[in-house]
Structure formats: C-alpha cells, structure tokens
C-alpha positions as CSV (number, residue, x, y, z in Angstrom):
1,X,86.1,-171.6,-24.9
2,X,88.1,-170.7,-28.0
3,X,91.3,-169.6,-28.1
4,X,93.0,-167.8,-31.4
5,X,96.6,-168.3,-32.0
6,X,98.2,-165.3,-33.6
7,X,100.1,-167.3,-36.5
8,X,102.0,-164.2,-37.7
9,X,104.7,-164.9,-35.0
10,X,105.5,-168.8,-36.2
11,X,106.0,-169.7,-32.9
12,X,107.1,-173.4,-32.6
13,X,104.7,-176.5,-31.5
14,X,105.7,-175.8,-28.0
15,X,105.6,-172.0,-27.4
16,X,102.1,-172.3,-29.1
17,X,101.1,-174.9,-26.9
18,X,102.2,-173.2,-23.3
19,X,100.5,-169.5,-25.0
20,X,97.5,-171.7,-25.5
21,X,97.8,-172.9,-22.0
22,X,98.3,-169.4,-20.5
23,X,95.4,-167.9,-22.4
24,X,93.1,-170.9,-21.0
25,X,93.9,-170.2,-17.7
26,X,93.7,-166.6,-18.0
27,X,90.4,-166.7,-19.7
28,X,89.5,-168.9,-16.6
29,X,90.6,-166.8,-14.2
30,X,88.2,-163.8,-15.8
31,X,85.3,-165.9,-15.4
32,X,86.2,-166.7,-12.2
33,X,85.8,-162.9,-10.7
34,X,82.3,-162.8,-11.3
35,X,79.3,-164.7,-9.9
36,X,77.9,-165.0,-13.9
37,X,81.4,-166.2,-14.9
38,X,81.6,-168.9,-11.9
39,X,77.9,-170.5,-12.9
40,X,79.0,-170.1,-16.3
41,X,82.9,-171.9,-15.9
42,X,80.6,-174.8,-13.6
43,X,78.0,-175.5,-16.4
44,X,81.4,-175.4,-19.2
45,X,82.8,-177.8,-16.5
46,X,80.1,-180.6,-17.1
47,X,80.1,-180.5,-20.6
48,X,83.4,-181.4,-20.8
49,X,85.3,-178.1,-21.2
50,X,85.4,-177.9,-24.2
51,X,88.3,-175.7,-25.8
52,X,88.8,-175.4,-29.7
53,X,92.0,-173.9,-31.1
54,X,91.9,-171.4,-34.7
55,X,94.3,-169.8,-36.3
56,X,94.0,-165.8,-36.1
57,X,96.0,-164.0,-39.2
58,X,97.4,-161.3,-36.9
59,X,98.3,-159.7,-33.9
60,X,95.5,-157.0,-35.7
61,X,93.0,-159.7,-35.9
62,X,93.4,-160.5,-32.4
63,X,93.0,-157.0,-31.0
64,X,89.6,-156.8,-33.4
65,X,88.2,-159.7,-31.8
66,X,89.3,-159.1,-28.0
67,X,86.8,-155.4,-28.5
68,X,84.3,-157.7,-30.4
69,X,84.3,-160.0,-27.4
70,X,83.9,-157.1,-24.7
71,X,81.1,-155.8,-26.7
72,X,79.5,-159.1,-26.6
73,X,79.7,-159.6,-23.0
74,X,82.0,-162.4,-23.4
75,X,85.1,-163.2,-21.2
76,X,88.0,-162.4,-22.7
77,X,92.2,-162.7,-22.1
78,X,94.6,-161.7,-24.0
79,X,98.2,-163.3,-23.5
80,X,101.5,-160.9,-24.5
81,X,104.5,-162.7,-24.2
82,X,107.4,-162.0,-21.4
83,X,110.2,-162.4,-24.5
84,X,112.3,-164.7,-23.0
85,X,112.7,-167.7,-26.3
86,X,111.5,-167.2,-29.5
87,X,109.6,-163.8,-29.3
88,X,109.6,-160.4,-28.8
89,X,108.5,-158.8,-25.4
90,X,105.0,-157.7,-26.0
91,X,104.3,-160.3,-28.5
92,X,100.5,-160.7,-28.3
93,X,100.6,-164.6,-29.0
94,X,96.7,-165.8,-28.1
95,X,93.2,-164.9,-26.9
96,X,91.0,-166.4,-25.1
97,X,87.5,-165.9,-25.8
98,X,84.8,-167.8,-23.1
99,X,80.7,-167.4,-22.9
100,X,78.1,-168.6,-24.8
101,X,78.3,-170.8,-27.8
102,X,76.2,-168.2,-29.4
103,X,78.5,-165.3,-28.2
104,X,81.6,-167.0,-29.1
105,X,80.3,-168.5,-32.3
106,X,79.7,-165.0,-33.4
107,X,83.0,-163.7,-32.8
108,X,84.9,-166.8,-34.1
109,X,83.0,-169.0,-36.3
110,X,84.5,-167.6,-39.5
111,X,88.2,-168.5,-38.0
112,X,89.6,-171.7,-39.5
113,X,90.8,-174.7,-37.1
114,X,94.2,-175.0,-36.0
C-alpha cells in the first residue's frame, strides 16, 4: 500500500498522520468489498502490511494518480478533508493506492519518500 500526501496543504505532523491513517483504512475498506480485494488484503496481511508514505506535489497530482490507479485495476481512496483545524472543507489531503507491487510501483515509483 502507498499512500501520497498532498504537500501543497502544509498540514502539520499530526493532521498528516490521522489523513494518512484515514486513507489506510479507506483504501482497506475498498479491498475489502471484493472477493479479489479480500485474498489480496490476506496475502498483504502476511507480509507484514506494508505501507510506504511519498510526497505528492499537488492536489493535481493526486487526482492524476487516483485515474491512473482505476485504470490499473488497483484499489484506490481518496481522503478530502471535513475542514474542521487546519484546512479547508474539501481539501483532498491523501490517496491511497493498494494492489500489486507491480501496479503500484507503476503508478508511484517515481514519487519521492516522505
């Protein structure tokens, strides 16, 4: 699973860290509504779940790689923020991207760590 922060919006350590939580278990939640996604969340499961965290430029960005990741056949969730602290309603703070390695890799592998 790899989840892109949109840093445009500065968010602070902990808004970024609850969007990042949110997109995680939306993401999860996706897989979760499909046979495919539920073998695919149980074999993610023993390998650790593994979740990396890059740094998307853009809110932009992020809408160019939620199509990319419907087009590949990935599961995808896109958080937009309720606007209650540091951010306006709508914000669209992270997505979640889940399939693959080879599917995600292609969609983020360019994307620098967080």
């Amino acid at each position: 699973m790899v989840l892109i922060a949109n840093m445009s919006l500065k968010m602070g350590t902990g808004k970024l860290a609850a969007q990042v939580g949110h997109a995680t278990l939306g993401v999860y939640r996706q897989a979760m509504n499909s046979e495919s996604g539920q073998c695919a969340v149980n074999a993610w499961t023993r390998h650790g779940q593994v979740k990396i965290v890059v740094r998307g430029q853009s809110t932009e960005q992020l809408m160019d790689l939620c199509k990319a990741a419907k087009d590949a056949g990935c599961f995808y969730y896109l958080v937009q923020d309720a606007g209650f602290t540091q951010i306006p309603a709508g914000s669209r703070t992270v997505l979640g991207i889940f399939g693959t390695v080879e599917q995600v890799d292609s969609i983020t592998g360019g994307l620098k760590l967080l």
